[in-house]
C-alpha positions as CSV (number, residue, x, y, z in Angstrom):
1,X,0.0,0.0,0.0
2,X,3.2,2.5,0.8
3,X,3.9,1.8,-3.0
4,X,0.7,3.4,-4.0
5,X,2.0,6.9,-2.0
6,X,4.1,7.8,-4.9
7,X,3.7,8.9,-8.6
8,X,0.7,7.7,-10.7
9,X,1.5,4.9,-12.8
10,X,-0.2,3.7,-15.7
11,X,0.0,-0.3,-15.0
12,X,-1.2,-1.8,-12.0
13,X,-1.2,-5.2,-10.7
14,X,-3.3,-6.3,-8.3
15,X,-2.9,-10.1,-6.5
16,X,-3.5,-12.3,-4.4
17,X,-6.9,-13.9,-2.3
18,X,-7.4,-11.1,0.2
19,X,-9.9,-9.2,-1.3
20,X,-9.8,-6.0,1.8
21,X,-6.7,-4.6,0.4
22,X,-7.2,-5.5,-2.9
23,X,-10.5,-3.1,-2.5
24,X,-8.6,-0.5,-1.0
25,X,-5.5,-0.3,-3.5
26,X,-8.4,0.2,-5.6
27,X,-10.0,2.9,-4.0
28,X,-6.0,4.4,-3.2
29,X,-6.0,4.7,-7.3
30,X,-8.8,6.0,-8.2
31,X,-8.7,8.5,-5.7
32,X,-5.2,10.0,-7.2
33,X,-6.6,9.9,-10.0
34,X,-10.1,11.9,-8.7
35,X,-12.4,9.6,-9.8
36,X,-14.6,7.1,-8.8
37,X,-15.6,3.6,-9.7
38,X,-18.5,4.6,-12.1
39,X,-15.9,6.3,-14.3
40,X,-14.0,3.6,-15.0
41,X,-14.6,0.7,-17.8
42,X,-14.7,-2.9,-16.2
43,X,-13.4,-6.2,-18.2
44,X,-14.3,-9.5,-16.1
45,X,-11.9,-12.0,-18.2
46,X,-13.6,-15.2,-16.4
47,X,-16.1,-14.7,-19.0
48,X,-13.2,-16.0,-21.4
49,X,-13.6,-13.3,-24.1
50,X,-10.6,-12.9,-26.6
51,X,-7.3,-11.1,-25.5
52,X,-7.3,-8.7,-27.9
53,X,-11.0,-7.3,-27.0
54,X,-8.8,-6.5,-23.6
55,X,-6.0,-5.1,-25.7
56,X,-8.7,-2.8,-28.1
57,X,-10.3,-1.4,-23.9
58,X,-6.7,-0.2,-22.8
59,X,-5.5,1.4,-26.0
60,X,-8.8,3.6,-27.0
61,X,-8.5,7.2,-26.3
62,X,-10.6,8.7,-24.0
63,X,-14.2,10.3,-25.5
64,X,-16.2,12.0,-22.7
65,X,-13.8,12.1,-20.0
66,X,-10.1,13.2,-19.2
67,X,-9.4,9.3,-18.6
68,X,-9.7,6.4,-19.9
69,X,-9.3,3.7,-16.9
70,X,-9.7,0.2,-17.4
71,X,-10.4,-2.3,-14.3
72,X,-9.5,-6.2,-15.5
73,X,-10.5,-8.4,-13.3
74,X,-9.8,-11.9,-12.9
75,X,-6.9,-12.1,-15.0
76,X,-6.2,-15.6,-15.4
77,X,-4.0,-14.7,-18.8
78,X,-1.0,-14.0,-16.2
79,X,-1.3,-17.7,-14.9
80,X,-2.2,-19.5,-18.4
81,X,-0.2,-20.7,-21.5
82,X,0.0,-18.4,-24.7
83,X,1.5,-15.5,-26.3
84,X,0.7,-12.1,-25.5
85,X,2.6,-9.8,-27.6
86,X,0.2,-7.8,-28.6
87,X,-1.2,-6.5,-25.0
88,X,2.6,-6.2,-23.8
89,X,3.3,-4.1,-26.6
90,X,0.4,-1.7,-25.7
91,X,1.6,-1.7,-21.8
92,X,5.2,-0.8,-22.7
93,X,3.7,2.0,-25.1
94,X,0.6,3.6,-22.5
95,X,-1.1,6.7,-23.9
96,X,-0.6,9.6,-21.6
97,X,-4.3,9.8,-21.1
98,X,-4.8,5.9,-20.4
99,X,-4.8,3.7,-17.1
100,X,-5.2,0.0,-16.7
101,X,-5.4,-1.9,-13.2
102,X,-5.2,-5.9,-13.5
103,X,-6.6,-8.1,-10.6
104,X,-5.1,-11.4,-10.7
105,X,-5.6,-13.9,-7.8
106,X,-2.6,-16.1,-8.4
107,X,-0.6,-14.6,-11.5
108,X,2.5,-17.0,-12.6
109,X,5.8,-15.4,-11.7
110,X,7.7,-17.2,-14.4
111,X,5.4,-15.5,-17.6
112,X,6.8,-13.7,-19.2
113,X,4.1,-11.2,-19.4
114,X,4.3,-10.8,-15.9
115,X,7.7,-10.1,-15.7
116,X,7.2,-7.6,-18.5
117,X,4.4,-6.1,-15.9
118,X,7.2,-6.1,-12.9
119,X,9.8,-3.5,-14.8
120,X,6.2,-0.8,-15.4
121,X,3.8,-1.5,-12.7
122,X,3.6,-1.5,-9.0
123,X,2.4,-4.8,-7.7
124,X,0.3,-5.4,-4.7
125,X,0.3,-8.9,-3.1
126,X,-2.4,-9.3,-0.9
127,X,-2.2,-12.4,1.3
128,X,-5.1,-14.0,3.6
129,X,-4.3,-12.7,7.4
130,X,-2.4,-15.2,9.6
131,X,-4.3,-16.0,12.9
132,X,-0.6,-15.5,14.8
133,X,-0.6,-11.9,13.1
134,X,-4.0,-10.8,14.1
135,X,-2.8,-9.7,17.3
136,X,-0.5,-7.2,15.8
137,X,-3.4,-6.4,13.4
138,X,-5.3,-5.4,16.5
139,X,-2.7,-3.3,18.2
140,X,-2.5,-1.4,14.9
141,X,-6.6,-0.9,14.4
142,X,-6.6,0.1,18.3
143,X,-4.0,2.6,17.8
144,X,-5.7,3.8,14.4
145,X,-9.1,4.5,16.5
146,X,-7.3,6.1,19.7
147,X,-9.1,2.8,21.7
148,X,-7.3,0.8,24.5
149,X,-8.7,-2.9,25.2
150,X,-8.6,-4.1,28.6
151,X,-6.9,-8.0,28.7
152,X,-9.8,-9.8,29.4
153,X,-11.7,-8.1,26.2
154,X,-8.2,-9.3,24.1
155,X,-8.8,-12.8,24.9
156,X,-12.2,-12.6,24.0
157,X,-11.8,-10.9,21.0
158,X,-8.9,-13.3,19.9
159,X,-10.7,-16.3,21.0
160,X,-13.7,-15.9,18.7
161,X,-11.2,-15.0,15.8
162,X,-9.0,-17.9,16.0
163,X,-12.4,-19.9,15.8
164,X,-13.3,-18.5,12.8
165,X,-12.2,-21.4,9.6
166,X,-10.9,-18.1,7.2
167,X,-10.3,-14.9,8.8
168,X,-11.8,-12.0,6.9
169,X,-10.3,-8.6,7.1
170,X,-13.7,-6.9,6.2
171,X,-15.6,-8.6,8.8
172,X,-12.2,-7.7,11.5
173,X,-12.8,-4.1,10.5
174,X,-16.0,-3.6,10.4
175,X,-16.4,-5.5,14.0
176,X,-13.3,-2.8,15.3
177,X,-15.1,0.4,13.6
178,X,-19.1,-0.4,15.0
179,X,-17.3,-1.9,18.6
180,X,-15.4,1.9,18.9
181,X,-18.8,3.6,18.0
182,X,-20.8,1.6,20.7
183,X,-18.4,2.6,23.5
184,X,-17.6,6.0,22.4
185,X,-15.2,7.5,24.6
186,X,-14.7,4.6,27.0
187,X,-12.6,1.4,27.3
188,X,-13.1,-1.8,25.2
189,X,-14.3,-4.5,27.7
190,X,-15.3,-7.8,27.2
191,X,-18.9,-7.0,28.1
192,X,-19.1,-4.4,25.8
193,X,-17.6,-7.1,23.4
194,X,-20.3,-10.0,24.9
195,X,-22.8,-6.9,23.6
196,X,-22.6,-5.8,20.5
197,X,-20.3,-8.4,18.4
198,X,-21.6,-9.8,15.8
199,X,-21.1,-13.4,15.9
200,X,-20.5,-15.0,12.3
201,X,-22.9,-17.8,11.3
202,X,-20.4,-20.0,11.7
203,X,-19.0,-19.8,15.2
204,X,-22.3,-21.4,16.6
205,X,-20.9,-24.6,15.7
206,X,-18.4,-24.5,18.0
207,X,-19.4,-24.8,20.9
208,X,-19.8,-28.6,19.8
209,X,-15.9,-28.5,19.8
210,X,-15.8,-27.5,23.8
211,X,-18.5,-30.0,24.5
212,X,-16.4,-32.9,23.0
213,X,-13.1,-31.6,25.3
214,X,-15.0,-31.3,28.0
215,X,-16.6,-35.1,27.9
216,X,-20.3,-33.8,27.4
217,X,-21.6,-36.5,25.4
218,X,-24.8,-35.7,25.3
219,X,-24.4,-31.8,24.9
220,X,-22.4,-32.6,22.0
221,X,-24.7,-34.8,20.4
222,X,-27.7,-32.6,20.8
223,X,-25.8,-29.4,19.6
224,X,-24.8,-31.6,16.5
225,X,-27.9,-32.8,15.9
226,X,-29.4,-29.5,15.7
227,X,-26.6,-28.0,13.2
228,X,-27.2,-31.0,10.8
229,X,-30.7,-30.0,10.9
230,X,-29.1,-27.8,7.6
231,X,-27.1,-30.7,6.2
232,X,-24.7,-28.2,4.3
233,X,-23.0,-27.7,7.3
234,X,-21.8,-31.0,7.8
235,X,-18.7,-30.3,6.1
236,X,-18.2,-27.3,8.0
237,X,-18.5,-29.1,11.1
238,X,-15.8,-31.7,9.5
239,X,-13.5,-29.7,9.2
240,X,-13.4,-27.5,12.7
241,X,-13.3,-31.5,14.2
242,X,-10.2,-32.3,11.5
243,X,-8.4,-28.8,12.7
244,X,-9.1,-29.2,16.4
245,X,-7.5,-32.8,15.9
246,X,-4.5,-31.5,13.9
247,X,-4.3,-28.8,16.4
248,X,-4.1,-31.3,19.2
249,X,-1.5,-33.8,17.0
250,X,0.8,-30.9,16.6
251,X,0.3,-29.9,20.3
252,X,1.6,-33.2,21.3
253,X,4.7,-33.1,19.0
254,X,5.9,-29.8,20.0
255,X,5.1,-30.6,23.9
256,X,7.2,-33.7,23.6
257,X,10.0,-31.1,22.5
258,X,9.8,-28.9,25.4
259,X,8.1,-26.0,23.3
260,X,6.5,-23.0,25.4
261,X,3.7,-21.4,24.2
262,X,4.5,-18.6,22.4
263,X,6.9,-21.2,20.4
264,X,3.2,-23.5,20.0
265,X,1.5,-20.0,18.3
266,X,2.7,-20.7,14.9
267,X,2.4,-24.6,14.4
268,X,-1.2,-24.0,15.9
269,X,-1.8,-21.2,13.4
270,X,-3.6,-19.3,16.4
271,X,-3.1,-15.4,17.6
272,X,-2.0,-15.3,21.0
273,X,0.0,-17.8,23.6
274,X,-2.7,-18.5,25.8
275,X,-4.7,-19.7,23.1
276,X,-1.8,-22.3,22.4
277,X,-1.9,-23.2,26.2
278,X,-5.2,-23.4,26.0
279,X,-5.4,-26.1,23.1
280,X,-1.8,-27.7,24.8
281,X,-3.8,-28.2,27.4
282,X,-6.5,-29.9,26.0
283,X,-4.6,-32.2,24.0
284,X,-3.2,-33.9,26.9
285,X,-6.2,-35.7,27.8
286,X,-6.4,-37.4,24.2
287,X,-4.1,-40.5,23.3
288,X,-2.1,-40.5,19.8
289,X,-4.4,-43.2,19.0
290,X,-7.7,-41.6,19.2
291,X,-6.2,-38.7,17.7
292,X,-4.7,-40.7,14.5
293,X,-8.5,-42.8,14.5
294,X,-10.8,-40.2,13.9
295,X,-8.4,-38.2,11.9
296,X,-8.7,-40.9,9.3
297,X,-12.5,-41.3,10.1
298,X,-13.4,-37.9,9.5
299,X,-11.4,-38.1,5.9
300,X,-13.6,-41.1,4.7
301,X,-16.7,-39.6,6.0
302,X,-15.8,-36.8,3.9
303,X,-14.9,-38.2,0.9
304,X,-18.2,-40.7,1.7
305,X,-20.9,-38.0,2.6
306,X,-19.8,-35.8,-0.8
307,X,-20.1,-39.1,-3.0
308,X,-23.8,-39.9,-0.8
309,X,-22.3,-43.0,0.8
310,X,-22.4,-42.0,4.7
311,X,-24.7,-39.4,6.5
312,X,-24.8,-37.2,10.1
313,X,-25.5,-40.6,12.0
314,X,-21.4,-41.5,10.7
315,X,-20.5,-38.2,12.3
316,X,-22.4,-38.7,15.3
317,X,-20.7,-41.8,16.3
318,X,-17.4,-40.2,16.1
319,X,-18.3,-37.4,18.0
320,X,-19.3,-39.8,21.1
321,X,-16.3,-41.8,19.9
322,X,-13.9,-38.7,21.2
323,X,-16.3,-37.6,23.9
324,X,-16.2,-41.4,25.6
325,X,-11.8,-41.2,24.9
């Protein structure tokens, strides 16, 4: 984003799957050039048209305006087999008047038309938020908005984030931007957290995860058996059980090693140390065994419930399976 403080440039690129900063490079842009997204002309090459209707957008002067911006997005042409000569020609040669910003999610380094890119454009890679680098995410936001966040409101706020399967910048700053509204001048607390955050559809599902460390058999299976009642989310609720169980197998592998738990934050893929102890913890009162079991049962009933061979009464028994360990 620093990149985009300097000179206008007549070739951007930008990547990657986190679409936040992608939206704000955008809006960076088009603000130097003062003007907003209904002035600009939008290609989306997922629709597969031909690469020199791209070409013919980016190289026509401007009629009714002093610009003539092109947006691309979905790019795949940086990622896919071919020759391009013709659109690297008209990059390397950019009428004064004439702008063209690219959005490719995974471009191929080695191509040679985005090497040709590299030397003329500023490129903006994007990557997905790590859950051990939302903490200095947070110190950052809290600083931006003037806020202070008492301890026990950092552990709740980090707690819900590491639950969450993909973290989503948008849905971190909005939370951060409507939490500072509600409290005004005061101190973040947890109960003004408990109050007014919005909790993703997701995160109801696991509480299913703290029923089955805790032994609750039957709070487990009742909680799962209202979830399934929308059997889309059995693959949801696969995968939290196939990443606490990874979380737990790596636990044990580090803990055998002497790790502490700022050196588990990593591995774990979590935000904070005590969230690490926290799953260290838990992992002691599960056996390699169990672990390695219903690992490998949770992969087949994957594979099996997508090819309708198995159903939620498969995942029900391995629920009680690692509530009963």
């Amino acid at each position: 984003m620093k990149d985009l403080d300097g000179g206008l440039k007549h070739v951007y690129l930008l990547t990657g799957k986190e679409k936040f900063y992608i939206d704000k490079a955008l809006e960076k842009i088009l603000s130097k050039l003062k003007i907003t997204r209904q002035d600009i002309f939008t290609i989306d090459f997922k629709d597969k048209m031909p690469i020199t209707d791209v070409v013919n957008a980016i190289d026509t002067a401007p009629f009714f305006s002093k610009y003539n911006v092109v947006l691309v997005r979905n790019a795949t042409f940086f990622s896919a087999d071919g020759k391009f000569d013709s659109l690297e020609k008209v990059l390397n040669n950019m009428m004064p008047e004439n702008y063209v910003i690219f959005v490719a999610e995974s471009p191929d380094k080695r191509r040679k038309l985005y090497r040709t890119v590299s030397k003329i454009a500023p490129i903006l890679e994007a990557e997905p938020l790590r859950a051990w680098e939302v903490s200095e995410w947070l110190n950052e936001k809290l600083k931006s908005l003037g806020k202070n966040m008492d301890g026990q409101a950092r552990r709740f706020f980090l707690e819900r984030i590491e639950l969450l399967p993909e973290i989503s910048l948008w849905y971190l700053e909005n939370e951060m931007n409507k939490i500072a509204e509600f409290v005004g001048d005061k101190d973040i607390t947890a109960a003004a957290l408990q109050k007014i955050m919005t909790e993703p559809p997701e995160l109801s599902n696991f509480v299913i995860i703290d029923a089955i460390n805790n032994k609750q058999s039957e709070k487990a299976v009742m909680i799962l058996r209202n979830s399934l009642r929308d059997v889309s989310k059995m693959p949801l609720i696969i995968g939290l059980l196939v990443k606490n169980i990874r979380q737990f197998m790596t636990a044990k592998i580090y803990l055998k090693r002497g790790a502490s738990d700022r050196d588990l934050v990593k591995p774990l893929e979590v935000p904070h140390p005590y969230i690490a102890q926290k799953i260290a913890n838990a992992s002691k009162s599960y056996s390699p065994r169990i672990l390695e079991e219903t690992f490998l049962e949770l992969a087949d009933l994957d594979f099996n419930f997508k090819t309708g061979r198995a159903g939620a009464e498969a995942l029900e028994k391995i629920v009680i399976k690692l509530c009963r360990r």
